[in-house]
Z-matrix of the N, CA and C atoms (Angstrom, degrees):
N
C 1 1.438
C 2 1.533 1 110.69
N 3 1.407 2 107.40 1 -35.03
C 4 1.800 3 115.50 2 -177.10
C 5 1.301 4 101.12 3 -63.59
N 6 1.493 5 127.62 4 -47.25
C 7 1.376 6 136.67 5 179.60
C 8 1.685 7 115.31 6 -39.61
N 9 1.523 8 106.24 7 -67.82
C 10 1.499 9 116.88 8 -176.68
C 11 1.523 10 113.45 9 -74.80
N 12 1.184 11 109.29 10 -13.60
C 13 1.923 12 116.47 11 153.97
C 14 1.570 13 120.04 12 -43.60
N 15 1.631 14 83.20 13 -72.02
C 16 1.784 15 99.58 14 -172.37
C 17 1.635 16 96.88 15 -54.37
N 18 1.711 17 117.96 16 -59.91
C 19 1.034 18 124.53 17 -148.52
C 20 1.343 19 111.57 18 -52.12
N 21 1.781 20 109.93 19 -19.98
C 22 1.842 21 124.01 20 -179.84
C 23 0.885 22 108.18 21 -77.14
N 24 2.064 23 110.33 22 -42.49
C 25 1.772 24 95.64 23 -164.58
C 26 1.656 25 93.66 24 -71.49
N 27 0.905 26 118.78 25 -59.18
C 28 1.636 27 117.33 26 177.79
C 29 1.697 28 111.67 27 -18.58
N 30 1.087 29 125.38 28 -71.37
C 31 1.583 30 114.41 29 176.00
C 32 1.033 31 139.75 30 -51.45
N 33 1.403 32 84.79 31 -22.72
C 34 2.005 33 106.28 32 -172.11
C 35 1.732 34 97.08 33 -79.30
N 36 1.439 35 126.22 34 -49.50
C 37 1.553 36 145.90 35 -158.36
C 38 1.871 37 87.36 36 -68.43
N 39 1.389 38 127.23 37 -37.92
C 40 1.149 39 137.93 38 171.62
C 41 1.288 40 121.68 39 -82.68
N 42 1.098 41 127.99 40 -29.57
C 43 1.563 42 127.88 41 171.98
C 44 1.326 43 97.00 42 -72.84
N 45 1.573 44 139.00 43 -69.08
C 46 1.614 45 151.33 44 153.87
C 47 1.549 46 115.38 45 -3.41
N 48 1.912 47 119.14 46 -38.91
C 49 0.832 48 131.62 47 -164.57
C 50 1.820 49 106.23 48 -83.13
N 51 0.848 50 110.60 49 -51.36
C 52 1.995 51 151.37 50 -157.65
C 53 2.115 52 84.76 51 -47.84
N 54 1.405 53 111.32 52 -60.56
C 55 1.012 54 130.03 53 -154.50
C 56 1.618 55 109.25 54 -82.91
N 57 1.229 56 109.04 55 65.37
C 58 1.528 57 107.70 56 -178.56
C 59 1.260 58 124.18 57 -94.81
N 60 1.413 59 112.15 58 137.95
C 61 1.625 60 124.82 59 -167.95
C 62 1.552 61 98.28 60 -71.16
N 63 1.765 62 114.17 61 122.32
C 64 1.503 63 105.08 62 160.57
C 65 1.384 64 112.10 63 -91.39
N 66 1.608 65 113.17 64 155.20
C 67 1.254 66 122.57 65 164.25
C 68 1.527 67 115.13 66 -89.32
N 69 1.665 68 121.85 67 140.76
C 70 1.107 69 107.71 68 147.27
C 71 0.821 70 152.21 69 -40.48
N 72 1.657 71 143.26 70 92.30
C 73 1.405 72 148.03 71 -152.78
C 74 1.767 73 108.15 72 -64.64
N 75 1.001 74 120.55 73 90.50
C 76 1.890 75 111.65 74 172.33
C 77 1.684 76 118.07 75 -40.46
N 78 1.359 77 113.53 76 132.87
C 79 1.317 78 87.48 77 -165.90
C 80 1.401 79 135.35 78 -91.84
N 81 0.998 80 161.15 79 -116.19
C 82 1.065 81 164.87 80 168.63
C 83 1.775 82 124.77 81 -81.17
N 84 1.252 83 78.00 82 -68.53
C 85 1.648 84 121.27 83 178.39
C 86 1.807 85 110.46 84 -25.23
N 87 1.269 86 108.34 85 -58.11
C 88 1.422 87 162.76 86 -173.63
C 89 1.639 88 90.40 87 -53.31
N 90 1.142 89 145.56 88 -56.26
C 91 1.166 90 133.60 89 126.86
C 92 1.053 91 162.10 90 -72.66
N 93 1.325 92 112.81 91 -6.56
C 94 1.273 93 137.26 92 -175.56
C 95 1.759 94 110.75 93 -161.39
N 96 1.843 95 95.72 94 83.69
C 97 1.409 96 107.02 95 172.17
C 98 1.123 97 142.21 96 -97.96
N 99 1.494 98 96.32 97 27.66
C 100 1.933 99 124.83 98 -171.99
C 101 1.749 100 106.80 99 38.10
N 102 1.198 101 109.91 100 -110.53
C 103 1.185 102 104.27 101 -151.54
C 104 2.061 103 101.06 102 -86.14
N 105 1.449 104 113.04 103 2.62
C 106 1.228 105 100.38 104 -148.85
C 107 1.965 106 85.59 105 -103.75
N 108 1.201 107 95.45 106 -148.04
C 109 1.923 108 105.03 107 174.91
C 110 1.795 109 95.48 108 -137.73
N 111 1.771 110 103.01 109 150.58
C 112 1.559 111 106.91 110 159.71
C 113 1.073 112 114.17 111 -114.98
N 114 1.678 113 124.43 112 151.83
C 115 1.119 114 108.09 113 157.66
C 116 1.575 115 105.56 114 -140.46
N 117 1.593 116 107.05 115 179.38
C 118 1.602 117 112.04 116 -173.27
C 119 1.395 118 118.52 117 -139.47
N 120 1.522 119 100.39 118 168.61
C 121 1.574 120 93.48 119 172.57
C 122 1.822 121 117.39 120 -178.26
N 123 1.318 122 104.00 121 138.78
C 124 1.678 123 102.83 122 -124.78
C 125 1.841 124 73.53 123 -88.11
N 126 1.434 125 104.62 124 -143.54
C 127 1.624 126 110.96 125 -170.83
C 128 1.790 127 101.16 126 -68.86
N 129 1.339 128 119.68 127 150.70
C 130 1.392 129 135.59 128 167.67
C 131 1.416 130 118.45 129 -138.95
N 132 1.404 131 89.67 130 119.43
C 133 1.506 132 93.01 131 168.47
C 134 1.201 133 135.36 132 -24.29
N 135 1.567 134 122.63 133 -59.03
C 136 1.677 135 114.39 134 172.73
C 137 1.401 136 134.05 135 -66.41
N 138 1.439 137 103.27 136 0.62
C 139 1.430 138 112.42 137 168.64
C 140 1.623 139 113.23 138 128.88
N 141 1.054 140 124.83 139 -155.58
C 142 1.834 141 134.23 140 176.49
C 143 1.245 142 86.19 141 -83.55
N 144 1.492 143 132.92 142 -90.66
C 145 1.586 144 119.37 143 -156.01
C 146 1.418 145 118.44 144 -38.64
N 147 1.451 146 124.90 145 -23.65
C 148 1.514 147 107.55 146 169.27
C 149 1.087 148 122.46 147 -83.75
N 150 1.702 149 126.99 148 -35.98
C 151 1.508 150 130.73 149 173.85
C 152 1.651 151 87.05 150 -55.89
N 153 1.373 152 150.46 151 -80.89
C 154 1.211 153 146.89 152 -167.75
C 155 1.696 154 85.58 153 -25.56
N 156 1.054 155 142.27 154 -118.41
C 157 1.289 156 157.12 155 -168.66
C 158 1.498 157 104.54 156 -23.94
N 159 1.289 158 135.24 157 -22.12
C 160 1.612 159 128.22 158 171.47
C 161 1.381 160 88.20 159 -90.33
N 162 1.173 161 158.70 160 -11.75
C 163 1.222 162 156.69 161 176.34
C 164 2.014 163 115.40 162 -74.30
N 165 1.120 164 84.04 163 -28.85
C 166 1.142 165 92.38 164 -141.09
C 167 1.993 166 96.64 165 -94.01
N 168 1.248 167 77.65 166 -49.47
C 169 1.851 168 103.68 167 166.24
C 170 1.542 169 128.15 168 -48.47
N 171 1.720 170 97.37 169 -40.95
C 172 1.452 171 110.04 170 154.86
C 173 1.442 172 133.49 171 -86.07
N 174 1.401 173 121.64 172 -20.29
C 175 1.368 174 113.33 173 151.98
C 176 1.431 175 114.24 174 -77.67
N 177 1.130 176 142.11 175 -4.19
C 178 1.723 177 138.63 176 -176.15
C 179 1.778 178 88.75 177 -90.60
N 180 1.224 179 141.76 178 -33.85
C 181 1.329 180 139.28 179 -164.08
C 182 1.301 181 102.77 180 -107.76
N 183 1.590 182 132.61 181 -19.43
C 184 1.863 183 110.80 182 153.93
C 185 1.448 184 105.99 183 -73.42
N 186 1.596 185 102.99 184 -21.32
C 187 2.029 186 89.83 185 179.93
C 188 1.482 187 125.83 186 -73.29
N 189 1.240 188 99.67 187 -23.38
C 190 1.485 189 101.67 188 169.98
C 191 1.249 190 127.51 189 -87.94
N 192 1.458 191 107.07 190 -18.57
C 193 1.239 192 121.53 191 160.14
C 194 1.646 193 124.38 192 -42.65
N 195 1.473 194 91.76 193 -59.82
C 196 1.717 195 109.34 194 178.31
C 197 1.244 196 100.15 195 -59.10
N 198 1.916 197 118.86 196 -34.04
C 199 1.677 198 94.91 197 -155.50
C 200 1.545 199 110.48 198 -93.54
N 201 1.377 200 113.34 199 17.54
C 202 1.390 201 118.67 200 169.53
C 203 1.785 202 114.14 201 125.22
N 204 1.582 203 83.88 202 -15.15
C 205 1.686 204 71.89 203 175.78
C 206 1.498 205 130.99 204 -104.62
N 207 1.488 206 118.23 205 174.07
C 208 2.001 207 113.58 206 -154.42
C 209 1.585 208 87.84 207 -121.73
N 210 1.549 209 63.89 208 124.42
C 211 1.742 210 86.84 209 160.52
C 212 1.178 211 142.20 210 -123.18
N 213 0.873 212 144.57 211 112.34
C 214 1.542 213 136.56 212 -167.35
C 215 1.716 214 104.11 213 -118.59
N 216 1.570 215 98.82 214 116.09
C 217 1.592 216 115.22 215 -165.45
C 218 1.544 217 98.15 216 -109.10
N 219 1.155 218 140.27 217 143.52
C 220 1.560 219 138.85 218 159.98
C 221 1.705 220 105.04 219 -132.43
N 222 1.860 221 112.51 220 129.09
C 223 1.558 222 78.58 221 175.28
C 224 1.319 223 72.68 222 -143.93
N 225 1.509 224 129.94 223 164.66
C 226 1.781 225 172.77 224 165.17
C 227 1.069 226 120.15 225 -104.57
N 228 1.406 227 113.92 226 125.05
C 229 1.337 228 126.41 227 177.14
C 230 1.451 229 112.93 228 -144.12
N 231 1.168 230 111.15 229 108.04
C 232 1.430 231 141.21 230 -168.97
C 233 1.366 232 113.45 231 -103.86
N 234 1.251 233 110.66 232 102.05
C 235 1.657 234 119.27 233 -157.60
C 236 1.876 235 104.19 234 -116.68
N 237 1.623 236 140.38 235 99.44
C 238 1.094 237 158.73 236 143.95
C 239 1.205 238 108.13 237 -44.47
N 240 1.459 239 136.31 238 121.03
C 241 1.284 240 143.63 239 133.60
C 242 1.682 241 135.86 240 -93.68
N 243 1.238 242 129.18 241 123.11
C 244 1.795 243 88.16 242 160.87
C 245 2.019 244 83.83 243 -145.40
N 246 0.639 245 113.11 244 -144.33
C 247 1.441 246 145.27 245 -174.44
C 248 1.828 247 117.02 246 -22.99
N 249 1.380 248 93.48 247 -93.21
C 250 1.762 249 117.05 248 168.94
C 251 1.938 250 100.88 249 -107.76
N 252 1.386 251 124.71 250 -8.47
C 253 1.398 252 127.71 251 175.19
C 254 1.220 253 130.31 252 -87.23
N 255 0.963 254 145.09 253 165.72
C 256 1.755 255 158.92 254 164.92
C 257 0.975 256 116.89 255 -144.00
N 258 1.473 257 140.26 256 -163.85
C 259 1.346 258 140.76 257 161.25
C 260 1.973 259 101.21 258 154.31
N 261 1.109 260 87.08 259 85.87
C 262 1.453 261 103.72 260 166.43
C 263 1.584 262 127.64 261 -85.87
N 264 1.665 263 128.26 262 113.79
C 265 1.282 264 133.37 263 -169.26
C 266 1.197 265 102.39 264 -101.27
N 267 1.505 266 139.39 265 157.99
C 268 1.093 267 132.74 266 162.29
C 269 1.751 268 115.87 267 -141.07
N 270 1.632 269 117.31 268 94.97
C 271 1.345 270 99.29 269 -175.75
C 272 1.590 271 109.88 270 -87.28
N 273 1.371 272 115.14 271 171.75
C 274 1.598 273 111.14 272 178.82
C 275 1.617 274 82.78 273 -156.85
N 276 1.410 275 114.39 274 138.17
C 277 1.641 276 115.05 275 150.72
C 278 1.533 277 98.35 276 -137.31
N 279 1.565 278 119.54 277 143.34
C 280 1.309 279 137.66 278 170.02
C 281 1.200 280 123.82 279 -137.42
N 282 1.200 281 107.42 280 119.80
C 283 1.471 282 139.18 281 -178.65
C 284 2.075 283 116.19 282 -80.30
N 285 1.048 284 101.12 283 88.72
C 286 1.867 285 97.24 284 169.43
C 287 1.473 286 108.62 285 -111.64
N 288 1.230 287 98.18 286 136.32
C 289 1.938 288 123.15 287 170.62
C 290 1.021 289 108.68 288 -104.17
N 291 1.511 290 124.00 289 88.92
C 292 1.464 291 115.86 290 161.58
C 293 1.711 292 107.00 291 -103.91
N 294 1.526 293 96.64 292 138.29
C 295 1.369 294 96.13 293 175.02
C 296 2.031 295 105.09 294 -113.34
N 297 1.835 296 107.18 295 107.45
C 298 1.297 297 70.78 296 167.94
C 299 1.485 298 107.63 297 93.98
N 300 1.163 299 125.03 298 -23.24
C 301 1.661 300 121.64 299 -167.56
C 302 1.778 301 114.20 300 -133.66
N 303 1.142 302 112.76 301 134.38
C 304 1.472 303 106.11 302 175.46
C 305 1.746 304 106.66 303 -105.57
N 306 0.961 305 127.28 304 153.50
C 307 1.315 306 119.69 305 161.60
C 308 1.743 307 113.56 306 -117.17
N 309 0.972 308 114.74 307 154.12
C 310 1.575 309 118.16 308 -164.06
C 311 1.724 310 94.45 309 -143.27
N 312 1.520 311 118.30 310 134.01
C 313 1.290 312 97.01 311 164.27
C 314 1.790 313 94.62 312 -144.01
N 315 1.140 314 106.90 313 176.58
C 316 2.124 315 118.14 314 160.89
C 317 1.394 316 99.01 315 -115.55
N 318 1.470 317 85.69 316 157.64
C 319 1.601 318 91.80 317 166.40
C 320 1.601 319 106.51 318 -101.87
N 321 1.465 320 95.70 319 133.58
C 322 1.692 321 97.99 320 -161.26
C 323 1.539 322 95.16 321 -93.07
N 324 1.251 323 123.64 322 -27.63
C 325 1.662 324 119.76 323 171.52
C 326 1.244 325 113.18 324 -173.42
N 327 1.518 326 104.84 325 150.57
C 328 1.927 327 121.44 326 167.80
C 329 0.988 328 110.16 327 -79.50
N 330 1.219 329 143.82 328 163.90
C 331 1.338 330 143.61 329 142.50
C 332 1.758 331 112.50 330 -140.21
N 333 1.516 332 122.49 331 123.06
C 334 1.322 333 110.31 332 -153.06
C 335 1.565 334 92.95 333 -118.46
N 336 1.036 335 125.82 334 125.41
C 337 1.840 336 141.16 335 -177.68
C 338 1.158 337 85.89 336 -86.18
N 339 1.765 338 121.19 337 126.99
C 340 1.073 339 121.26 338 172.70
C 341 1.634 340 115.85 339 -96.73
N 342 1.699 341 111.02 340 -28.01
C 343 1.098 342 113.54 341 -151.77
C 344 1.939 343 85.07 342 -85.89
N 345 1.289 344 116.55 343 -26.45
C 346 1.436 345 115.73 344 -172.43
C 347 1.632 346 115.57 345 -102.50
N 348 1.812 347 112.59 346 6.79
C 349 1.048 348 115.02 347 -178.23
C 350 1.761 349 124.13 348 35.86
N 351 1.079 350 91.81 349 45.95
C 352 1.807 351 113.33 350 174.76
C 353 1.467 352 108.75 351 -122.05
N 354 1.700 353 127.97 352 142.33
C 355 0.724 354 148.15 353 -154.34
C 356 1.548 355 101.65 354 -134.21
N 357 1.412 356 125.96 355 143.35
C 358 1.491 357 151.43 356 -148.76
C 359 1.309 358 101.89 357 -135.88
N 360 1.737 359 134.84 358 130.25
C 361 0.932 360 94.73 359 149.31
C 362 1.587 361 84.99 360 -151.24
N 363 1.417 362 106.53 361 156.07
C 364 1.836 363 133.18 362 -154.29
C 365 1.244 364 101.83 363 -98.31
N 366 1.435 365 127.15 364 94.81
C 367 1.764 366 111.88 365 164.67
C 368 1.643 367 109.27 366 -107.57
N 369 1.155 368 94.44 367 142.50
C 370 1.595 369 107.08 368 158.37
C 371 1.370 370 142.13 369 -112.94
N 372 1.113 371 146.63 370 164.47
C 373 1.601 372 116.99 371 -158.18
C 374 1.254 373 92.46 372 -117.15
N 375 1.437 374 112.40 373 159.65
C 376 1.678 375 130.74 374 -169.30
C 377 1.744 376 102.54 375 -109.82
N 378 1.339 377 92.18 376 113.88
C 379 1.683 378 82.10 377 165.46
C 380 1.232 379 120.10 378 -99.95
């Protein structure tokens, strides 16, 4: 009886084993986006389509960055709490100097972190 015991827990500890959880692999890109820019953006209040779009906004402004043009970004966020209230403000003004230059880019890919609810997003520039 001791025999066909072990011999269960044994199959069972191996059947248990067989079934392994994969993780999403992060990709590459994400550090090393050759010629393009990344950018990110963790949870946001107005939902996924805006983190998509704060994502997206900040890789288009390290790309232009790299491609020669100045930027000077300032933004405020003035956050109210009390009771049953909130009231979240958000100023931003940005300043670009292009002399002479357009920049054009695609977005070459999303990549959405689920467990960290952060958002990726891959541009590359169009010549």
């Amino acid at each position: 009886m001791k025999i066909i015991l072990i011999s269960f827990l044994c199959f069972l500890a191996i059947a248990c084993q067989s079934g392994t959880i994969k993780k999403e692999a992060r990709p590459g890109w994400i550090l090393n986006p050759q010629e393009g820019a990344v950018g990110s953006c963790g949870t946001h209040l107005m939902g996924r389509h805006a983190q998509e779009e704060v994502a997206i906004g900040l890789a288009r402004t390290r790309l232009a960055a790299a491609m020669g043009v100045t930027i000077d970004q300032v933004q405020t966020v003035n956050i109210n709490a009390s009771n049953n209230h909130s009231n979240i403000m958000l100023d931003s003004a940005s300043t670009q100097v292009l002399k002479n230059k357009t920049v054009k880019a695609h977005v070459r890919a999303l990549w959405y972190d689920k467990p960290r609810d952060r958002i990726w997003a891959w541009l590359y520039p169009v010549k």
